[in-house]
C-alpha positions as CSV (number, residue, x, y, z in Angstrom):
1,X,-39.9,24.0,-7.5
2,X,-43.0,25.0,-8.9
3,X,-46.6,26.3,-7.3
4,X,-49.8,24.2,-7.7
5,X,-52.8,24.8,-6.0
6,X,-50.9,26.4,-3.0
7,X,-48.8,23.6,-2.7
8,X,-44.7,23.4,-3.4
9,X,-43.8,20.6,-5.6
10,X,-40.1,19.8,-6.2
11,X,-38.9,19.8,-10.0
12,X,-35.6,17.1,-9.9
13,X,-33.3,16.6,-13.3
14,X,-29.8,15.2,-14.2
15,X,-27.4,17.3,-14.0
16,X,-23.8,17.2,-14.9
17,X,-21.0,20.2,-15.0
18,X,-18.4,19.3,-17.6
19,X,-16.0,21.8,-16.1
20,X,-16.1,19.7,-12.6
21,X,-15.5,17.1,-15.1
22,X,-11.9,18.2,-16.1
23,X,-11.0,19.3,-12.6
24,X,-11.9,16.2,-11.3
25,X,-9.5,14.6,-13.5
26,X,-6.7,17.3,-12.8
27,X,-7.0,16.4,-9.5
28,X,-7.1,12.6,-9.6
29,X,-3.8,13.0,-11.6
30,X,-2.4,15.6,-8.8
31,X,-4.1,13.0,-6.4
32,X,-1.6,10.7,-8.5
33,X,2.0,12.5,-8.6
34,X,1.7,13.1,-5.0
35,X,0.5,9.4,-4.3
36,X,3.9,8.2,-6.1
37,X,6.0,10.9,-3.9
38,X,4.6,9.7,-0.8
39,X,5.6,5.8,-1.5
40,X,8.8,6.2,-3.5
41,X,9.8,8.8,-0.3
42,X,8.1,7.0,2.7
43,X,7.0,3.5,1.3
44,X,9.3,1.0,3.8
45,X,9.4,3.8,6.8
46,X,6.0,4.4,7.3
47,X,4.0,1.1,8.6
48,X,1.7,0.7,5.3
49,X,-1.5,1.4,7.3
50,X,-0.6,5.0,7.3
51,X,0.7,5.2,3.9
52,X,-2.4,3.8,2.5
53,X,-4.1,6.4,5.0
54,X,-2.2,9.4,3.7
55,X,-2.4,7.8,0.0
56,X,-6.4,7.6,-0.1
57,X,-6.7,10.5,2.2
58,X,-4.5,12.9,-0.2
59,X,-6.2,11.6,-3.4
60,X,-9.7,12.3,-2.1
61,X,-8.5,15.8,-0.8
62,X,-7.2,16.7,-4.7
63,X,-10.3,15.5,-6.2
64,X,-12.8,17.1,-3.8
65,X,-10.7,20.1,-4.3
66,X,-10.8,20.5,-8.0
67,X,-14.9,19.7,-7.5
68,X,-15.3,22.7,-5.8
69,X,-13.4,24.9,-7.5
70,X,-15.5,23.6,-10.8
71,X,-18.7,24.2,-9.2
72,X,-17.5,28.1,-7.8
73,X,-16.8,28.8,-11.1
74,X,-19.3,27.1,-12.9
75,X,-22.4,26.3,-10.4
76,X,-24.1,23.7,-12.8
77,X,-25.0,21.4,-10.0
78,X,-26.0,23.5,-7.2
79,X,-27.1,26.3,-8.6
80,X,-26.3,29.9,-8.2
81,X,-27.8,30.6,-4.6
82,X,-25.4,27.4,-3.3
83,X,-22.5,29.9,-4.8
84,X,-23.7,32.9,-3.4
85,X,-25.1,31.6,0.5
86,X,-23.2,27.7,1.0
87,X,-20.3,27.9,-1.0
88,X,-18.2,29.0,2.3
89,X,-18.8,25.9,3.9
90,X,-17.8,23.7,1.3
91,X,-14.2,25.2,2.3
92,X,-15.1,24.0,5.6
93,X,-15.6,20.7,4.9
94,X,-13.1,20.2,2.3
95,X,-10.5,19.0,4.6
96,X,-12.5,16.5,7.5
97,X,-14.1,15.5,4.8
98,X,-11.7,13.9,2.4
99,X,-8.3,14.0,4.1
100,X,-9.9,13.2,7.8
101,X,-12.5,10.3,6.6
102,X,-10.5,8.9,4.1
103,X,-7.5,8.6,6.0
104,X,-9.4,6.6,8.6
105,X,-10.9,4.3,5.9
106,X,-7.4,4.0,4.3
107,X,-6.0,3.0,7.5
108,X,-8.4,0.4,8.5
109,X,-9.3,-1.1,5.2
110,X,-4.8,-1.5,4.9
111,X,-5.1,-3.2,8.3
112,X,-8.3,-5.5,7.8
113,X,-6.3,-6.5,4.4
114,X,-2.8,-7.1,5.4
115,X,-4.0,-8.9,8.3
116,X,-2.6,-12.3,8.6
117,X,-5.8,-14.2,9.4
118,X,-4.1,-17.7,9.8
119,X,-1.7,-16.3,12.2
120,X,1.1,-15.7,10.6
121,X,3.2,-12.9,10.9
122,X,5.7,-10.4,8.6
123,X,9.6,-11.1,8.8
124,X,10.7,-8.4,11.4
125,X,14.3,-10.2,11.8
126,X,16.9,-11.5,9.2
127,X,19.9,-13.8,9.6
128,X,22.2,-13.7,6.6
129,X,24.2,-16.9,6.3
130,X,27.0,-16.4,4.0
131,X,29.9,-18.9,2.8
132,X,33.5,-18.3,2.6
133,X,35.0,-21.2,1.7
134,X,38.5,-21.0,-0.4
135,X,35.9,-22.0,-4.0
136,X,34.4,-18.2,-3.3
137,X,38.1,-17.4,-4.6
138,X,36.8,-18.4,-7.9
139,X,33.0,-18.4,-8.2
140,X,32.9,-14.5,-6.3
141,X,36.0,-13.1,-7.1
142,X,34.5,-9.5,-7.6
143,X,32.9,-10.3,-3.9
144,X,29.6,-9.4,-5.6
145,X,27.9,-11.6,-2.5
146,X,29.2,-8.9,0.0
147,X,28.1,-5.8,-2.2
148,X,24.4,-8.0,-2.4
149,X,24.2,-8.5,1.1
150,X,25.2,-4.8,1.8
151,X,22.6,-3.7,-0.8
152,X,19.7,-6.0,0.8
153,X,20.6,-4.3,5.0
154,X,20.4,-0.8,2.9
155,X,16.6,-1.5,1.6
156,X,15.3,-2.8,5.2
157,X,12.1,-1.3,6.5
158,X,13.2,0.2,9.8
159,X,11.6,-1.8,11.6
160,X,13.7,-5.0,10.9
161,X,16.5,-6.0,12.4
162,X,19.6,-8.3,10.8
163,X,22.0,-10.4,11.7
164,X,25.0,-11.8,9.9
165,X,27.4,-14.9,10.2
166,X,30.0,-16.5,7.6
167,X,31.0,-19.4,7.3
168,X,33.4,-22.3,6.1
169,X,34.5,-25.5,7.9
170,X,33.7,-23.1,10.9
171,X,31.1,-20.7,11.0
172,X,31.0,-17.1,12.9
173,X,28.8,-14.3,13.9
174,X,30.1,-11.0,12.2
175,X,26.8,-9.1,13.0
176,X,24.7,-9.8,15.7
177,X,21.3,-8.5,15.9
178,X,21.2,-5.2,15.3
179,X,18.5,-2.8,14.5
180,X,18.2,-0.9,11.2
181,X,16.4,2.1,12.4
182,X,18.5,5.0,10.8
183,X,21.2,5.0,8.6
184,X,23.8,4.8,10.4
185,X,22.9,1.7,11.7
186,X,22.3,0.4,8.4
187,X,26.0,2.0,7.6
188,X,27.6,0.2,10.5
189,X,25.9,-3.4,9.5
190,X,27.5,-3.0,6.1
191,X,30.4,-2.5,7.4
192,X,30.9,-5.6,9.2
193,X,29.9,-7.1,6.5
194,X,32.8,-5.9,4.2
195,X,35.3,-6.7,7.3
196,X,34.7,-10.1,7.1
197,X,38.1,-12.5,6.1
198,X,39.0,-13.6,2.7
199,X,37.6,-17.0,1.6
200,X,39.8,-19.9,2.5
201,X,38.9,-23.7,3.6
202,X,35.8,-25.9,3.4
203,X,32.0,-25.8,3.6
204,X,30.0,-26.4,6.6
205,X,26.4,-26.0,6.2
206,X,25.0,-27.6,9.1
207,X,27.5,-25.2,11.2
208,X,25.9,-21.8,10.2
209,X,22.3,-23.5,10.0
210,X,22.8,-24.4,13.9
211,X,24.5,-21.3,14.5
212,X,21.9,-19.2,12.8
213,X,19.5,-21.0,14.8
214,X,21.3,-20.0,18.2
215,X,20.9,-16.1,16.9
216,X,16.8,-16.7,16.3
217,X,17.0,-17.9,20.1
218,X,18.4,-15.2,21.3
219,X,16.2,-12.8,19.2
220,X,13.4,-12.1,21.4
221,X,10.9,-14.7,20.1
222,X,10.6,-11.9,16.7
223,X,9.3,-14.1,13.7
224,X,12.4,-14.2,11.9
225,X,13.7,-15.7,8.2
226,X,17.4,-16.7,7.3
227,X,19.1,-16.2,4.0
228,X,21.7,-18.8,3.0
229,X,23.9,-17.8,0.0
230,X,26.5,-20.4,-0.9
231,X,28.4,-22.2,-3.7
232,X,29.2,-25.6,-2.8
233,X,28.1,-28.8,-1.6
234,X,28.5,-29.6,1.8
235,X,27.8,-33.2,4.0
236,X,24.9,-32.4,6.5
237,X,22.2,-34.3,8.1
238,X,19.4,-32.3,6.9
239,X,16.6,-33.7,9.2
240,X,18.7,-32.3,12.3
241,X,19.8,-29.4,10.8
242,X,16.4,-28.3,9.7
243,X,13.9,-30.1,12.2
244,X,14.4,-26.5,14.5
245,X,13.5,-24.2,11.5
246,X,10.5,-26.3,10.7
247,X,8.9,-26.6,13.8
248,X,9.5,-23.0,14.4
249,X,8.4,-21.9,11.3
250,X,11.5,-20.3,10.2
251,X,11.8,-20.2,6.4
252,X,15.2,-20.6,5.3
253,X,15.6,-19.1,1.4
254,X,19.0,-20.3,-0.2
255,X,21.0,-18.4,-3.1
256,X,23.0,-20.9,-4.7
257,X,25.3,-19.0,-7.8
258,X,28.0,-22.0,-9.0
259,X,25.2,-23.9,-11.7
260,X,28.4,-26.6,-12.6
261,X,27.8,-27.8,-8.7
262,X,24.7,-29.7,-9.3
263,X,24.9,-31.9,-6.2
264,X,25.3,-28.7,-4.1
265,X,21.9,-26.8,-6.0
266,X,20.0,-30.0,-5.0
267,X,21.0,-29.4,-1.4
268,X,20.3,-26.2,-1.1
269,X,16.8,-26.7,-2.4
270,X,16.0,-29.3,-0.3
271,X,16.8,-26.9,2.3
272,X,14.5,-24.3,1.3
273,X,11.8,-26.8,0.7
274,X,11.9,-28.7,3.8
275,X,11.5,-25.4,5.6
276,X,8.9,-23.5,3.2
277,X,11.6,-21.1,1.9
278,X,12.6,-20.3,-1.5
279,X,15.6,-21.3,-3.8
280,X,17.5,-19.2,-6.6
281,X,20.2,-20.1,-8.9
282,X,21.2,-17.3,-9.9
283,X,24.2,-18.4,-12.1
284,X,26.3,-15.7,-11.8
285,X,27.2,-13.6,-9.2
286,X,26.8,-10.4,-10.3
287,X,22.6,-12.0,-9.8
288,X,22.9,-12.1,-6.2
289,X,21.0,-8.8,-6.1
290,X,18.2,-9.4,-7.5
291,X,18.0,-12.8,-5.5
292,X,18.2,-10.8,-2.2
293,X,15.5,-8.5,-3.4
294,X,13.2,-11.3,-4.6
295,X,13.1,-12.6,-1.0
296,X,13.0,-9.8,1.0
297,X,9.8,-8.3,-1.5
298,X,8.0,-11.8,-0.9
299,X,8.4,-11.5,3.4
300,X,7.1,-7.5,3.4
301,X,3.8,-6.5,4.0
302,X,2.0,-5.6,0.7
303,X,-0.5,-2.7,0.3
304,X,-3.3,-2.0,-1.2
305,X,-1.8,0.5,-3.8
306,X,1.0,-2.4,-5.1
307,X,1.8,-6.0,-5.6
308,X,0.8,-8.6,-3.5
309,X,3.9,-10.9,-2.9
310,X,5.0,-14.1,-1.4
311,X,2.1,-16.4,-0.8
312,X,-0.4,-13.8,-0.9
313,X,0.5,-13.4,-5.0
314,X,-1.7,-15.5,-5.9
315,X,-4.5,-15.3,-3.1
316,X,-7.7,-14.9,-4.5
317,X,-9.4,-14.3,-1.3
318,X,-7.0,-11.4,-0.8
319,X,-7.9,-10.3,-4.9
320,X,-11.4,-9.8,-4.3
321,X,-11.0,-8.1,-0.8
322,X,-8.6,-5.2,-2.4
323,X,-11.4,-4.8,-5.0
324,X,-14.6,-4.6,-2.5
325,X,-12.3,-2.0,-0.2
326,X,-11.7,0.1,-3.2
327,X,-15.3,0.2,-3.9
328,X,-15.5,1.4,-0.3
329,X,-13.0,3.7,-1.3
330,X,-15.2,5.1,-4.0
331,X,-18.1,5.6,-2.2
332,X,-16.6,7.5,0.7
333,X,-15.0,9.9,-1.7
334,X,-18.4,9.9,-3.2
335,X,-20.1,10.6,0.1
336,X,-17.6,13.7,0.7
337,X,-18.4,15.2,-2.1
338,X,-21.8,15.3,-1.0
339,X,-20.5,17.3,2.0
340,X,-18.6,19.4,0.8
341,X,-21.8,20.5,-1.9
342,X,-24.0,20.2,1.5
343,X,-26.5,18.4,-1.2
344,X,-28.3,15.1,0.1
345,X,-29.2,14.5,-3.7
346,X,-25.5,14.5,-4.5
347,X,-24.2,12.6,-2.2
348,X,-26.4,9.9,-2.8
349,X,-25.2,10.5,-7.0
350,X,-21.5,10.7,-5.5
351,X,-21.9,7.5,-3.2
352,X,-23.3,5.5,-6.4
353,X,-20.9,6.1,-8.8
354,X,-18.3,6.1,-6.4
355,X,-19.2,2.0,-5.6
356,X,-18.9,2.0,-9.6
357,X,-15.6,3.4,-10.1
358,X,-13.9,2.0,-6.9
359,X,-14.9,-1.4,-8.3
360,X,-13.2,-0.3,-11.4
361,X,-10.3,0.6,-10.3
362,X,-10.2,-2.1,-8.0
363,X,-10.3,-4.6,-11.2
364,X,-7.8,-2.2,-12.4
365,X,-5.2,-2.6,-9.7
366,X,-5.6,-6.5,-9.3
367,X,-5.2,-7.5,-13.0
368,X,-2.4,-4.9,-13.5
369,X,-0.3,-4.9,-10.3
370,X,0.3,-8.5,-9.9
371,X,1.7,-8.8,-13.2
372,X,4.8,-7.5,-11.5
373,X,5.1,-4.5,-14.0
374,X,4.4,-0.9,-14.7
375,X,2.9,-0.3,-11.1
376,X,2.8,3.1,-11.4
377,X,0.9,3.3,-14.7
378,X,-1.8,1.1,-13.0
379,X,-2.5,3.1,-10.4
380,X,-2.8,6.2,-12.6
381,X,-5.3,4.5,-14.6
382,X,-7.1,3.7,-11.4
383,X,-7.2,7.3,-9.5
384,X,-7.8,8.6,-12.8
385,X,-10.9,6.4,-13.2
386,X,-12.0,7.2,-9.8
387,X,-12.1,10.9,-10.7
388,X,-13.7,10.1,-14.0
389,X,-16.4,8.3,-13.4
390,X,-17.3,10.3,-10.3
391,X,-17.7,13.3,-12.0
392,X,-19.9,11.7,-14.4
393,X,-22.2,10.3,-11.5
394,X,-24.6,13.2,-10.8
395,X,-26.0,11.9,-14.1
396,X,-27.2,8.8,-11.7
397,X,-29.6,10.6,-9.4
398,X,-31.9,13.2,-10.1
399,X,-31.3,16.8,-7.8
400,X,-34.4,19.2,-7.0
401,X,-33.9,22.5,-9.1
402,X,-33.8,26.1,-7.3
403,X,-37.5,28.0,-8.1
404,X,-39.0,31.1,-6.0
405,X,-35.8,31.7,-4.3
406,X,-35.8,28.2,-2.4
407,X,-33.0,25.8,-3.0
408,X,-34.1,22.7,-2.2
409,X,-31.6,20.5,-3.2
410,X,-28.3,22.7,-0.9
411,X,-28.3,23.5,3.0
412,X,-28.5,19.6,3.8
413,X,-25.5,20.3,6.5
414,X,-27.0,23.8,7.3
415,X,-30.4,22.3,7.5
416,X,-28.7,20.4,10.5
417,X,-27.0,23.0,12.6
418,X,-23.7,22.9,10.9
419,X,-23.8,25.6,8.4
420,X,-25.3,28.7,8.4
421,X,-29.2,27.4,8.4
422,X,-30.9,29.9,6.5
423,X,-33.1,30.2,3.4
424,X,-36.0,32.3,1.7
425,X,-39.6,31.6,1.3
426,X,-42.3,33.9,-0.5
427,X,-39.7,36.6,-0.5
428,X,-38.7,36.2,3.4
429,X,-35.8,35.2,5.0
430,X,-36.1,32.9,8.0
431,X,-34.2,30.5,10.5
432,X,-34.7,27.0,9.6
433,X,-34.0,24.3,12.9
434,X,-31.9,21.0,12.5
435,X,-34.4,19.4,10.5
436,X,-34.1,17.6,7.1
437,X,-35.6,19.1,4.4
């Protein structure tokens, strides 16, 4: 600020601190490692509101910190009297300020773009339909069905519930409805499952579909799914067996593993087509896994930190909304570094390249994540962007520089009541009011 004629006149540059630089980037990649721990640990467990809430909210907390400590050290953008008098408060409002707001955003932006709009609603139940017949003797002899099913009841959010029936010329519920909310539940399901009798007889489809159907009525009115897994041909009147499912809405996906038994492949997908449900011939049994797991990833909820699955892969609606929220993204972590520097000028800097690099890393995520590979690498490109390119963006807006004592760029918050509101004019210190400067 410089003198003229009695008059103050603000002097404003660029500014950029290379050493907030490099801690922005150690934190985005701290930001990073911890975002993986929290969905490897609690992805499935925690509703994916609040993991996106505690993912966004944890990153912006790591990169806000590693700001500060840049600008303690090496006060390029504030200036040394920021340092010395506001520096305190930036402690303050490290924590509202990046894990508070962001978690909120993250929260509401993961339920705004999860939402089903069209009224349709996430698989919270699961009947698992699986054949016994006396040909299992031969096409499943390692019981590799039984160890997939298993494997599928042990991956359940806890939220879901299962049931299971097996069938031949007969068909019978081994598991009704049960909840998977621990792991002993989970533990006891399995069980059942690996109780169940040895194949023998003939194959009754339209037996376990109606049966399966009786299970969905006694659900509760939960949007449910069923899984048929079976190896043979069966006679069934498909447009009774199915008409229920269809004008419910149930999906029914079918796992059909014996590739000789043509006749019986076509059945089972016209069974999954009829009903909007997927089919997989797997070809060999020791594939029934990954079968499982391909169905029950396409019914979960996706996030906006992975893969969109299911119908939504290849939504572009849903592609550009996950790009615009990230921008939003951007700018809030933007807007809290401005806080915690208690610098209007900054913030503004913050907010614009924060749009910038959320949009990005937005691109980033979309392109990258629904090719189904490498997640985690995609989303350390993206944080690591975010940090980047946000630390580059006081270069954007230009920040008044500290003359006569005056800072006239820090105190924004203080200026307002909220920090400690002080600041020194022709060599005396006095009480400034919740004003604006």
């Amino acid at each position: 600020m410089l003198c003229w004629k009695g008059s103050w006149v603000t002097v404003k540059q660029r500014k950029w601190n290379a050493l907030l630089t490099v801690f922005s980037l150690v934190g985005g990649f701290a930001g990073f490692l911890t975002g993986e721990l929290v969905l490897a640990r609690w992805g499935g467990e925690w509703h994916e509101t609040v993991l996106m809430g505690v993912y966004f909210g944890q990153l912006a907390f790591w990169v806000g910190l590693g700001c500060l400590l840049a600008e303690i050290i090496a006060p390029r953008l504030n200036g040394q009297e920021w340092r010395l008098r506001y520096a305190r408060d930036g402690w303050k409002f490290l924590v509202p300020a990046t894990v508070v707001v962001l978690f909120a955003a993250g929260t509401l932006l993961q339920f705004i773009y999860a939402f089903y709009w069209d009224g349709r609603k996430p698989v919270q139940d699961y009947v698992l339909v699986m054949d016994r017949s006396g040909s299992m003797n031969q096409t499943d002899p390692k019981l590799q069905s039984i160890a997939a099913a298993q494997s599928l009841i042990k991956r359940m959010d806890k939220q879901k519930r299962v049931a299971v029936i097996a069938f031949n010329e007969q068909a019978n519920v081994v598991q009704p409805f049960v909840g998977l909310k621990d792991p002993a539940s989970k533990d006891q399901a399995a069980a059942r499952i690996a109780s169940m009798p040895a194949p023998d007889g003939q194959t009754d489809i339209g037996k376990a579909l109606s049966l399966a159907r009786e299970q969905i009525d006694n659900g509760g009115g939960r949007k449910a799914a069923v899984i048929l897994i079976s190896d043979g041909y069966s006679e069934v009147n498909l447009d009774q067996a199915l008409s229920p499912f269809v004008q419910r809405g149930i999906a029914v996906d079918t796992v059909g593993f014996n590739p000789a038994d043509e006749e019986g492949n076509r059945l089972l997908l016209q069974i999954a087509s009829a009903t909007g449900g997927s089919f997989h011939n797997v070809e060999r049994a020791d594939r029934i896994v990954e079968a499982f797991g391909a169905i029950y990833t396409g019914d979960r909820a996706w996030h906006l930190a992975g893969e969109r699955s299911g119908e939504a892969a290849g939504d572009i609606y849903r592609g550009w909304m996950r790009i615009g929220m990230l921008a939003i993204i951007g700018s809030l972590m933007g807007l809290a570094l401005g806080i915690i520097f208690d610098n209007r000028f900054l913030a503004k800097s913050f907010m614009i390249g924060g749009i910038v690099a959320g949009l990005a890393a937005g691109l980033i995520l979309e392109a990258g994540l629904q090719r189904g590979m490498a997640h985690a690498w995609y989303r350390a490109e993206a944080d690591l962007l975010l940090a980047l390119v946000l630390s580059f963006s006081t270069l954007l807006v230009a920040v008044g520089d500290s003359a006569a004592g005056h800072t006239q760029s820090s105190g924004w918050l203080a200026r307002r009541g909220l920090g400690d509101g002080r600041t020194v004019k022709n060599g005396r210190r006095a009480k400034i009011g919740k004003q604006f400067r």
